[in-house]
C-alpha positions in Angstrom: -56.8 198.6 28.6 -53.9 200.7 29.4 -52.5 203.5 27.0 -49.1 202.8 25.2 -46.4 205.0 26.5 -45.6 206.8 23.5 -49.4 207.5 23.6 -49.5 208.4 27.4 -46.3 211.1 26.4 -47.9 212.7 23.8 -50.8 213.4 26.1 -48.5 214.9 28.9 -46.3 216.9 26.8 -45.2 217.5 23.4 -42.3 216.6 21.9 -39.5 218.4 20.6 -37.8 217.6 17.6 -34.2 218.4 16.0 -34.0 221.3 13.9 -31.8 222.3 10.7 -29.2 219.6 10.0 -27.8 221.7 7.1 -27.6 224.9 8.7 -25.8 223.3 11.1 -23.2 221.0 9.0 -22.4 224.3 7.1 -21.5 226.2 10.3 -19.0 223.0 10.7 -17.0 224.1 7.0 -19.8 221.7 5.1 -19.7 223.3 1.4 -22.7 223.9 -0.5 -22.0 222.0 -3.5 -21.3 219.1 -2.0 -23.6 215.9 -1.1 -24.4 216.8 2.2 -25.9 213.9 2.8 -22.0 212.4 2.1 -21.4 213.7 5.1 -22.3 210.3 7.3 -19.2 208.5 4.9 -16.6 211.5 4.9 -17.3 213.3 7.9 -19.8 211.2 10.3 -18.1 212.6 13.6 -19.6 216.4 12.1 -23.3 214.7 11.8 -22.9 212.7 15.0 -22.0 216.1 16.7 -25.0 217.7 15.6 -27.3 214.9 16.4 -25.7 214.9 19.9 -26.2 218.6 19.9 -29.5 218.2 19.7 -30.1 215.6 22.0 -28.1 217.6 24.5 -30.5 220.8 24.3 -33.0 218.5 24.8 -34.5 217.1 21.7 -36.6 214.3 22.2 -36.7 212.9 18.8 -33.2 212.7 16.3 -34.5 212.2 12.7 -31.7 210.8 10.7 -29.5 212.8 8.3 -30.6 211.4 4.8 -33.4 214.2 3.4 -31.8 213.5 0.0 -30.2 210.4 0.6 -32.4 208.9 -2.5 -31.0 207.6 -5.4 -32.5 210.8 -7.5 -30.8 213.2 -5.4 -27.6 210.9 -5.2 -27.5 210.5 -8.6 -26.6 214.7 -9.0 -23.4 213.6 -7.1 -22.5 210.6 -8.7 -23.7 209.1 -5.9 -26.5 207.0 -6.8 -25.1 203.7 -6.3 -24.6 204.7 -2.6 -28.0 205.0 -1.7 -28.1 202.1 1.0 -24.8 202.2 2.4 -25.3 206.2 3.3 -28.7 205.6 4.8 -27.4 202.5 6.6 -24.6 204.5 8.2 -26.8 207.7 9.0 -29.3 205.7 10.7 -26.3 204.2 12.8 -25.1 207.5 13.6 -28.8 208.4 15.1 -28.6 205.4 17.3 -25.3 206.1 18.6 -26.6 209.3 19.9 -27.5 209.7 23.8 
């Protein structure tokens, strides 16, 4: 039986994940009181430059942008009824990456 490639990679090498997507939207001008998780609606080229960032450097795995894209967190913002449509979108802007 032969081993899955994911499985196979994981034996060869490890894998390298992104790193702060925060720290990295408020180098861009990204304020601390607002949703950053807004971010993939009002500025999705700023989140899409960072996960490209990433990639770039050599990132093997791009998580998505929505840590507190939850309707509990969203809900601080006003936000709450925007739970799918901001999670939809970030994971759109991870898949665009590469």
């Amino acid at each position: 039986m032969s081993t899955h490639p994911f499985l196979q990679r994981l034996h060869e090498t490890p894998l390298l994940a992104d790193g702060a997507m925060g720290t990295m939207l408020y180098a861009k001008g990204a304020s601390s009181e607002q949703c950053l998780e807004y971010l993939v609606i009002s500025r999705p080229a700023w989140v899409s430059e960072v996960h490209q960032a990433y990639a770039t450097t050599g990132a093997d795995i791009i998580k998505t942008h929505t840590f507190g894209a939850n309707r509990v967190r969203l809900a601080d913002y006003g936000l709450a009824d925007k739970v799918r449509d901001l999670n939809f979108r970030a994971v759109k802007l991870v898949r665009d990456v590469r």
